[in-house]
C-alpha positions in Angstrom: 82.6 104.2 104.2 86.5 103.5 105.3 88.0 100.2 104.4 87.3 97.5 106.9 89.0 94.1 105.1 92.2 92.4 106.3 93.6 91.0 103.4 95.8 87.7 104.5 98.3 86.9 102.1 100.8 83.5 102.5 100.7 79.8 102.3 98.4 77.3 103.8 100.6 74.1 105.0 99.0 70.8 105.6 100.5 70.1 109.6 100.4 66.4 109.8 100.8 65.4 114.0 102.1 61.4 115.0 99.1 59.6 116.1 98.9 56.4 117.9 99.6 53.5 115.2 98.0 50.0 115.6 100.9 48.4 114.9 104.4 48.6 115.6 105.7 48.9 112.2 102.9 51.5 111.3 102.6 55.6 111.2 99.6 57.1 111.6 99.2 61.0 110.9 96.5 63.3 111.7 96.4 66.1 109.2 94.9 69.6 109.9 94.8 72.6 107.5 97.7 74.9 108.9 100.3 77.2 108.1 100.7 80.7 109.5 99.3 83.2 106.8 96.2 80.6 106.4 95.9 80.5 110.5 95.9 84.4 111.1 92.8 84.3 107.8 90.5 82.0 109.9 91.1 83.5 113.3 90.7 87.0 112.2 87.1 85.5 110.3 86.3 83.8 113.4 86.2 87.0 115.4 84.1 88.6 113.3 86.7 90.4 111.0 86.0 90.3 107.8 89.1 88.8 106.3 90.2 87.8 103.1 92.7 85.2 101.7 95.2 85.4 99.0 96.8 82.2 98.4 97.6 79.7 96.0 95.5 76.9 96.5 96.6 72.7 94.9 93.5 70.9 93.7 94.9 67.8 95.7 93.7 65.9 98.8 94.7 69.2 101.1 94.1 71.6 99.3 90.5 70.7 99.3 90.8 70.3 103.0 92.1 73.8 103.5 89.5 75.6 100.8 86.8 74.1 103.0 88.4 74.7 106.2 88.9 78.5 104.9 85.4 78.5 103.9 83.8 77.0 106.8 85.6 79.9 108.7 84.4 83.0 107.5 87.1 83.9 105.2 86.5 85.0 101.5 88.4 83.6 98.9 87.4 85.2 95.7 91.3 86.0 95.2 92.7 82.5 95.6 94.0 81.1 93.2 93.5 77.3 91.5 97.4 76.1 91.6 98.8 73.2 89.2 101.3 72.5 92.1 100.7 70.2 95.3 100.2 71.6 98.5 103.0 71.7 101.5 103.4 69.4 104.2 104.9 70.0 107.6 105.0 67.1 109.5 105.1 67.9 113.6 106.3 66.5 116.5 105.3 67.8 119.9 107.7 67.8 123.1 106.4 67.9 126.8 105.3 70.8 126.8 103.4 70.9 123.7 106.0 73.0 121.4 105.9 71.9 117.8 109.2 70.7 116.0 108.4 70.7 111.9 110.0 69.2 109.3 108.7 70.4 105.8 107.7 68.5 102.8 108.1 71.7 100.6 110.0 71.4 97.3 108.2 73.4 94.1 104.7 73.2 96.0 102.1 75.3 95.4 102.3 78.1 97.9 105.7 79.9 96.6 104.8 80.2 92.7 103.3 83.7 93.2 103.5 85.7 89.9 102.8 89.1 89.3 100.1 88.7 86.8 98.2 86.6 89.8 98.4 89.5 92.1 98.1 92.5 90.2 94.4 92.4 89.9 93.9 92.1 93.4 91.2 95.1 94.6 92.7 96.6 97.7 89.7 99.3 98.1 88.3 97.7 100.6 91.2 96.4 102.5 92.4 98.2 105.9 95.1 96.1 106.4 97.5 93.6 104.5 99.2 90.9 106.6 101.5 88.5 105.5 105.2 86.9 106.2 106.4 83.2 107.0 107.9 81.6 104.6 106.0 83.2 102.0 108.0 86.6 102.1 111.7 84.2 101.8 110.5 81.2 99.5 111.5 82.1 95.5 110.2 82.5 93.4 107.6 84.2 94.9 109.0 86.0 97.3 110.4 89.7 95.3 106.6 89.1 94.1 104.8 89.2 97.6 107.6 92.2 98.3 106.3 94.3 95.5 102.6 93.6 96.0 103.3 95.3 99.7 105.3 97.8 98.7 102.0 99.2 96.4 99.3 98.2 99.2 101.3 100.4 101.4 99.9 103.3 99.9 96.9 103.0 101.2 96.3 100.0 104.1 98.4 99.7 107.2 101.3 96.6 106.9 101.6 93.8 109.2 104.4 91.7 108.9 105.5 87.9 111.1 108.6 87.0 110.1 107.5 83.4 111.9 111.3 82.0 111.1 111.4 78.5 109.9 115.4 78.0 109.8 114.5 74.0 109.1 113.6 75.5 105.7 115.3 78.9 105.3 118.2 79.6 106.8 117.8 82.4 109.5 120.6 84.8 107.5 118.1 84.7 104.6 115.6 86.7 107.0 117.9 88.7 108.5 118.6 90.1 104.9 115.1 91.3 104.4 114.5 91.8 107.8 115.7 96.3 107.8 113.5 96.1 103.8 110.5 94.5 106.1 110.7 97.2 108.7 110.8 100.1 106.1 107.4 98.4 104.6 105.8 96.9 108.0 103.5 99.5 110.0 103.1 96.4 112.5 105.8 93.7 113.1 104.9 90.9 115.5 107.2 88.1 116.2 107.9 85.8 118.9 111.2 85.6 121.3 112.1 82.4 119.2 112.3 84.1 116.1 114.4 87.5 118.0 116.8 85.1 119.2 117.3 83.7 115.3 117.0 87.3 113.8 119.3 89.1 116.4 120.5 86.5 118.7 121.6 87.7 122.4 119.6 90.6 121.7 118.0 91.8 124.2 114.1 92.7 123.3 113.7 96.1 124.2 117.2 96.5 121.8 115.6 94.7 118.9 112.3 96.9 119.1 114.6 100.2 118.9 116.6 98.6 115.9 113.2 97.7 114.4 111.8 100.8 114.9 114.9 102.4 113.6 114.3 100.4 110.0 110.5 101.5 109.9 108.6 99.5 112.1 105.9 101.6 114.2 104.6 98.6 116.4 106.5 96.1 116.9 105.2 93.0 118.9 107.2 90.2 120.6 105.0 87.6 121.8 107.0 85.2 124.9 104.9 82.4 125.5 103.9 82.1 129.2 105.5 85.3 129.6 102.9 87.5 127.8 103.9 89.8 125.3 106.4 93.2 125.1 104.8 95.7 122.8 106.8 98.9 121.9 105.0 101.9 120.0 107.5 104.1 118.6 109.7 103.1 121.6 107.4 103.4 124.3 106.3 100.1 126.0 104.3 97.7 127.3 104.4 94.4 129.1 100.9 92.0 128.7 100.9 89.0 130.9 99.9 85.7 129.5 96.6 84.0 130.5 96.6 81.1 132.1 95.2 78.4 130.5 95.9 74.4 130.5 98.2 73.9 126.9 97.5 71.2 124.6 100.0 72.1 122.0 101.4 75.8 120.9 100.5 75.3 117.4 98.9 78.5 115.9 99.1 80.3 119.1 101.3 82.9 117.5 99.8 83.6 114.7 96.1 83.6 116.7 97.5 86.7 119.0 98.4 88.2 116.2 95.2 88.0 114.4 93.2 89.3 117.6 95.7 92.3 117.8 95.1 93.1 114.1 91.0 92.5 115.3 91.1 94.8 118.0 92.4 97.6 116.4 90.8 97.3 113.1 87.0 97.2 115.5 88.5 100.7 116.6 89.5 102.0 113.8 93.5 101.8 114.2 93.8 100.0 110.7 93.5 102.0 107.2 96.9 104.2 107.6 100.2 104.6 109.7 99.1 104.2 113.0 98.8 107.8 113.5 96.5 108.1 116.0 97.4 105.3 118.0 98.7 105.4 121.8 100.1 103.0 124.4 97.0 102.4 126.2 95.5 100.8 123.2 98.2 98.7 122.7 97.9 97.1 125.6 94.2 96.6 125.2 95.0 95.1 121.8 97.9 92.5 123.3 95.3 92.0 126.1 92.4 90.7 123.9 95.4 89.0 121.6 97.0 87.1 124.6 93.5 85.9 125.3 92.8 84.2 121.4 96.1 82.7 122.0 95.3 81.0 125.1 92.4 79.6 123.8 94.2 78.1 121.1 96.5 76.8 122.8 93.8 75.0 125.1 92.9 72.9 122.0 95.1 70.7 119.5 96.9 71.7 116.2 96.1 75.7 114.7 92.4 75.8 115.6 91.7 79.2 116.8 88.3 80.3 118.5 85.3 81.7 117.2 84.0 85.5 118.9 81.1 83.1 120.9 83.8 81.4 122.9 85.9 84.5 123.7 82.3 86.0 125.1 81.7 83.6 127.3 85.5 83.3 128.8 84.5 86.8 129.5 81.5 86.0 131.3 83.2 83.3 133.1 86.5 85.2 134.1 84.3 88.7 134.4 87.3 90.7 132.3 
């Protein structure tokens, strides 16, 4: 039987949104279980992937919210492991339009302690696919650690990588360093035009993809909001429109496409290798059903992507 798992490896971030106080002199926040990595885990288990998640989980107050979040999901965590550490924080304000600004409660916490003792016994016979990036590929000391732990899965499951830049915490140079080591590892990149414009500002993105592609990369996704998504394939490419949809807030949105791209081509059979048999055509069916997750998302508040049952019946309903 070939492999089938996407393994998930990164942090989980507590995302704490401004809610209306009673009082003047009062802030009330309304936590849910985020963070990128953790995000991509519970969409790809929601679709009916089966997806497991390597992290380093605090005993505190939300770390119990995101094992049982995780859990209620669908996503396996016989891997995690029990940190001393407290959990991260990212506490987010949404503009007009529902675009997230975070600022990050994230000194010595839990998620960026990775040794290699906690990751070398990790059973990749199963796994198709390893996904990671965020801050857990650029926060020490566990970054060189996450590095190395792709570098051997590569011999035998495709690598996905989201940079997901978060220059409030890491300054965008930091990335850029890694970004050509990334490439030579990454079989999939997917980013959004937020983070291109951080990594290679006033590039344009059918420029990045080539220099991407150059450095390793075979797919490289850039994901542009209401403007859909550019996928290139060894330099040929693709423009996906958006979906319509009415937007709550953008949170997870990103990392929800990239979990129902990962999803659709694992279902066919794309995920295991290099991407070798893999053409344009299904690309585009891949960014299609991706685009589609993300809308949904972002039709609801905070990371909360949907299950397969809803995506059915938007189906149904739209007849596509």
């Amino acid at each position: 039987m070939n492999p089938s798992q996407i393994t998930v490896l990164g942090e989980c971030v507590a995302d704490a949104f401004a809610a209306p106080a009673s009082a003047s002199n009062e802030l009330t926040l309304r936590v849910l279980p985020g963070g990128g990595p953790a995000n991509t885990a519970v969409s790809l288990a929601r679709l009916g992937s089966s997806a497991r998640f390597l992290a380093r989980l605090s005993g505190d107050v939300f770390g119990r919210l995101f094992r049982a979040h995780l859990e209620d999901s669908g996503v396996d965590l016989s891997y995690a492991v029990p940190a001393a550490e407290p959990s991260t924080l990212a506490v987010a304000e949404l503009d007009a339009q529902g675009q997230a600004a975070f600022s990050f409660h994230a000194q010595n916490t839990a998620d960026w302690q990775w040794t290699a003792q906690e990751l070398a016994g990790v059973d990749l016979s199963g796994t198709a696919c390893v996904h990671t990036g965020s801050l857990a590929l650029v926060r020490e000391p566990g970054a060189a650690v996450v590095e190395e732990f792709l570098a051997a899965a590569s011999a035998r499951a495709t690598i996905s990588i989201d940079p997901n830049v978060r220059p409030l915490l890491v300054r965008p140079e930091v990335y850029r360093a890694r970004l050509a080591h990334w490439c030579a590892l990454a079989d999939v990149l997917r980013l959004s035009e937020d983070d291109l414009e951080l990594l290679l500002p006033a590039t344009p993105p059918e420029r990045a993809c080539d220099i991407w592609h150059a450095a390793g990369a075979r797919l490289v996704v850039i994901t542009r909001g209401s403007d859909g998504a550019l996928a290139s394939l060894d330099g040929e490419r693709v423009q996906v429109p958006a979906v319509a949809t009415e937007v709550v807030d953008t949170v997870g949105a990103g990392d929800s496409f990239t979990a129902g791209l990962l999803h659709h081509l694992g279902t066919r059979g794309h995920l295991g290798g290099r991407l070798t048999g893999l053409d344009l055509g299904e690309v585009a069916q891949a960014c299609r059903f991706a685009v589609r997750v993300a809308a949904l998302t972002c039709s609801v508040a905070g990371p909360n992507p949907p299950w397969q049952s809803r995506l059915d019946r938007m189906t149904a309903v739209g007849g596509s």
